[in-house]
C-alpha positions as CSV (number, residue, x, y, z in Angstrom):
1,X,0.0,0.0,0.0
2,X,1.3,3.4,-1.0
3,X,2.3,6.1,2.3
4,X,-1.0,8.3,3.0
5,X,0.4,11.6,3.7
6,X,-0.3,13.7,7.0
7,X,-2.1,16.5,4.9
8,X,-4.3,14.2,3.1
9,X,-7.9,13.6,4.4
10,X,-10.1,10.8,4.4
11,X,-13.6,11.2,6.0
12,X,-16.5,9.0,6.7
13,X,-20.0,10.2,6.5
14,X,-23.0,8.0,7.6
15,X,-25.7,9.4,4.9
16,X,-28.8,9.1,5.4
17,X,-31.9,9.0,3.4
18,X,-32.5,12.0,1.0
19,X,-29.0,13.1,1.0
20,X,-27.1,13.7,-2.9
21,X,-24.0,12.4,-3.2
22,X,-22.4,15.2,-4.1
23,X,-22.1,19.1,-3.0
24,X,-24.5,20.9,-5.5
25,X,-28.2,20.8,-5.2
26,X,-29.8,18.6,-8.3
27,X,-33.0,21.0,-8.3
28,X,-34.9,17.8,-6.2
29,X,-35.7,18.0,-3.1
30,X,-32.8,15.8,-1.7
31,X,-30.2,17.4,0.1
32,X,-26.9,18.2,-1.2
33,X,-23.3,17.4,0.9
34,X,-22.6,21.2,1.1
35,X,-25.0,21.0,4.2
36,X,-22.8,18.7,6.6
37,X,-19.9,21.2,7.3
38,X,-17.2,19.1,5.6
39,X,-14.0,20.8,5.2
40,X,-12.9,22.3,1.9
41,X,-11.9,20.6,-1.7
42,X,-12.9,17.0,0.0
43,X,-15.0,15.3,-2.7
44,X,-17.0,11.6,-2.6
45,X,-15.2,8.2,-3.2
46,X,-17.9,7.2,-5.7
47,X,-21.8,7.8,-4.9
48,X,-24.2,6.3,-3.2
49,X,-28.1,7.0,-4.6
50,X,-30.0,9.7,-2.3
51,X,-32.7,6.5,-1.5
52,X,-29.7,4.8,-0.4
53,X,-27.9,5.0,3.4
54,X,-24.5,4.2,4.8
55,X,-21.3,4.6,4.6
56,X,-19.9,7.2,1.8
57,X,-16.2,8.3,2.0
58,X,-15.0,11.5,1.1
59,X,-11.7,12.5,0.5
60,X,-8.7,14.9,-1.3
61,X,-6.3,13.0,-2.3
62,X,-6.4,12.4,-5.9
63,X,-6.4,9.1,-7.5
64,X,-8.4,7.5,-4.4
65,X,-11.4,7.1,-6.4
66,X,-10.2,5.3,-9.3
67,X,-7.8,3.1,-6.4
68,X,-10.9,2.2,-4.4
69,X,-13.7,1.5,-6.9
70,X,-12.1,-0.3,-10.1
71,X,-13.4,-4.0,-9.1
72,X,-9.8,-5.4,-10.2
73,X,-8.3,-3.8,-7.1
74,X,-10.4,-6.0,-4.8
75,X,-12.3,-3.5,-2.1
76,X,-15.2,-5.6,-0.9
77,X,-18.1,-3.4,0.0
78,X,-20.4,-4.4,1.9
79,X,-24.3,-3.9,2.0
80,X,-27.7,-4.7,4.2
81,X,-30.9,-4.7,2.2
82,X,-34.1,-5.2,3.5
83,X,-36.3,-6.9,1.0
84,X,-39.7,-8.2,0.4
85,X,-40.6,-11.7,1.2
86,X,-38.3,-14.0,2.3
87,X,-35.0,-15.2,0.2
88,X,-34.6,-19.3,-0.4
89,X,-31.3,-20.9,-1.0
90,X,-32.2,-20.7,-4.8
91,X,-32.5,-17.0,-4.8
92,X,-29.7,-16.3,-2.5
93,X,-27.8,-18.8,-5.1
94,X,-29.0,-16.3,-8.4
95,X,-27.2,-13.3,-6.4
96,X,-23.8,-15.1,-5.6
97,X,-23.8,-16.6,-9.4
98,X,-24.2,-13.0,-10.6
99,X,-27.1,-11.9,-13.3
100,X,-27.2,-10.7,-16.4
101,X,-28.3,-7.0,-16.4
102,X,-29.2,-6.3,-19.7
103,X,-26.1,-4.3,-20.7
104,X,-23.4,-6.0,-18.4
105,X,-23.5,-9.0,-16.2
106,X,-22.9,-8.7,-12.3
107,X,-20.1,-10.2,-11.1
108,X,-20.1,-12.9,-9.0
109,X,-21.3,-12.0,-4.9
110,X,-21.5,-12.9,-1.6
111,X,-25.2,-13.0,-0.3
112,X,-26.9,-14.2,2.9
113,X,-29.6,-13.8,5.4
114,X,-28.9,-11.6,8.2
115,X,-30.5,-14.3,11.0
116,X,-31.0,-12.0,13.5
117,X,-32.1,-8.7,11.2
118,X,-30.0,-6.0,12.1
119,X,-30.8,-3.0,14.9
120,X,-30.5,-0.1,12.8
121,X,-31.2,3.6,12.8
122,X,-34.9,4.5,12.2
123,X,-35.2,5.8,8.5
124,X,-37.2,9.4,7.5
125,X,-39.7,8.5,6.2
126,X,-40.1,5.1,7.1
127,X,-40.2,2.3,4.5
128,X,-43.6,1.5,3.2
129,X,-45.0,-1.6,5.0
130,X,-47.1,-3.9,3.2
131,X,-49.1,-6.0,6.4
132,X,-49.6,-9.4,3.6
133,X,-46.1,-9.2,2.9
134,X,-42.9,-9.8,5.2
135,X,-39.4,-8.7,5.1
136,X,-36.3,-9.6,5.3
137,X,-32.5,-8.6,5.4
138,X,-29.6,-9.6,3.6
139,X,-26.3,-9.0,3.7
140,X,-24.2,-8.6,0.1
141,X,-20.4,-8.2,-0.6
142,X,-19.8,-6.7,-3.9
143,X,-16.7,-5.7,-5.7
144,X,-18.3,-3.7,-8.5
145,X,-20.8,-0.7,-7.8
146,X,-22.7,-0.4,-11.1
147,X,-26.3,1.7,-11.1
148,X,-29.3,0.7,-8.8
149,X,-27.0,-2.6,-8.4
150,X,-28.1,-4.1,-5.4
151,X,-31.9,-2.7,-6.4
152,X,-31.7,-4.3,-9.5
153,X,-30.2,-7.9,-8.6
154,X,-32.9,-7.7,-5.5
155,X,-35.5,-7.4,-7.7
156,X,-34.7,-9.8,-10.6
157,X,-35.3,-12.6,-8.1
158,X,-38.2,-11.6,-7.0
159,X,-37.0,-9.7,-4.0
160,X,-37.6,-6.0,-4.5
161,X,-35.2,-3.9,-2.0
162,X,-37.1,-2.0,0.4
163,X,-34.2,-0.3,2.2
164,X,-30.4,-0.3,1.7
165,X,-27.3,0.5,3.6
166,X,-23.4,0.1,2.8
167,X,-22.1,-0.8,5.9
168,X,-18.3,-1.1,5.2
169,X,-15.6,-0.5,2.4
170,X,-12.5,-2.7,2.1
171,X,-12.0,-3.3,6.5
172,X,-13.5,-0.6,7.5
173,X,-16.7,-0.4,9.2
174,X,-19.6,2.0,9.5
175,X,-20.3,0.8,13.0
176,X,-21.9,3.1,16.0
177,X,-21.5,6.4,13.6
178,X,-24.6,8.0,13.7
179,X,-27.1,9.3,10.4
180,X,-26.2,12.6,9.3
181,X,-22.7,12.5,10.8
182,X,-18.7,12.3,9.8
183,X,-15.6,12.1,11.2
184,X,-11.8,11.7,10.1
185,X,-10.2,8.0,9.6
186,X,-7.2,7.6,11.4
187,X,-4.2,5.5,9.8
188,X,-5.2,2.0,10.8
189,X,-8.4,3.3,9.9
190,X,-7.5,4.2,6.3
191,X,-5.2,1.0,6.0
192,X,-8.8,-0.9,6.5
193,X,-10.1,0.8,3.5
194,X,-7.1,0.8,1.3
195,X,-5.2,-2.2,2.4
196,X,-7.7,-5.0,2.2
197,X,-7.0,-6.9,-0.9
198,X,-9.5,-10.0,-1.1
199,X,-10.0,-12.6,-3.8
200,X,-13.3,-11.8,-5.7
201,X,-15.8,-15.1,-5.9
């Protein structure tokens, strides 16, 4: 792993629902990053959807973005989605074999039922709760972070995403960091994002 320097940041920000990916308002009415008091000329480590929660990294150091998301460098990132229903083996099986998406086919996963669900933040607004239908969450390990990904694998087996979350990046976790709020990586902290190197299913 190359040095990190001491001038160079790297931040984590739990996002919450409703929040862009990026400083500028879109003309929705999502809010932009420009509201969280980061410091100056910090920018995200790829995006996560404004429907989407979790862990989004922000940083200055140029050449972190390509480093982190190109799937050949091998940064697991992990997700929980709650979906509708509840997942067999089979369906759990389709995720981890990857699925064709149209224009590109997914990569080969990790996937599995989180047995017991997760205690997570409360999202605004709450997801929509059907009474005739249950829930369930899974866990997903990806190394690729195309469009609606997770949404769209969810919901070609039958399993529509009802809430998502990215948890961690490489080794680092989101853990007790709460909605809305940020805070600098340390060095062991940034070796856990940039110095896990896994094997790919």
């Amino acid at each position: 792993m190359d040095a990190l320097f001491d001038d160079e940041v790297l931040l984590a920000f739990n996002k919450p629902y409703g929040v862009l990916s990026q400083f500028t308002p879109d003309g929705s009415p999502n809010r932009p990053l420009a509201e969280f008091g980061f410091p100056p000329r910090v920018y995200s480590l790829g995006r996560l959807d404004a429907d989407s929660e979790g862990l989004l990294l922000l940083s200055d150091e140029a050449g972190l973005n390509q480093r982190l998301l190109n799937p050949t460098e091998g940064h697991p990132r992990t997700y929980w989605a709650q979906v509708e229903r509840i997942p067999t083996d089979e369906s759990l099986g389709k995720l981890r074999q990857g699925l064709e998406m149209g224009e590109y086919r997914a990569r080969k996963l990790r996937a599995w039922r989180l047995e017991p669900p997760p205690e997570v933040p409360a999202r605004v607004p709450p997801i929509r709760f059907r009474k005739t239908v249950p829930d369930c969450w899974i866990g997903l390990e990806l190394y690729e972070g195309k469009n609606r990904q997770v949404r769209r694998m969810t919901a070609a087996v039958g399993h529509p995403t009802l809430r998502l979350m990215r948890v961690s990046i490489g080794g680092f976790e989101l853990g007790d960091l709460e909605p809305g709020k940020w805070r600098e990586l340390n060095l062991a902290e940034r070796q856990l994002v940039l110095g896990v190197l896994r094997t790919a299913p």
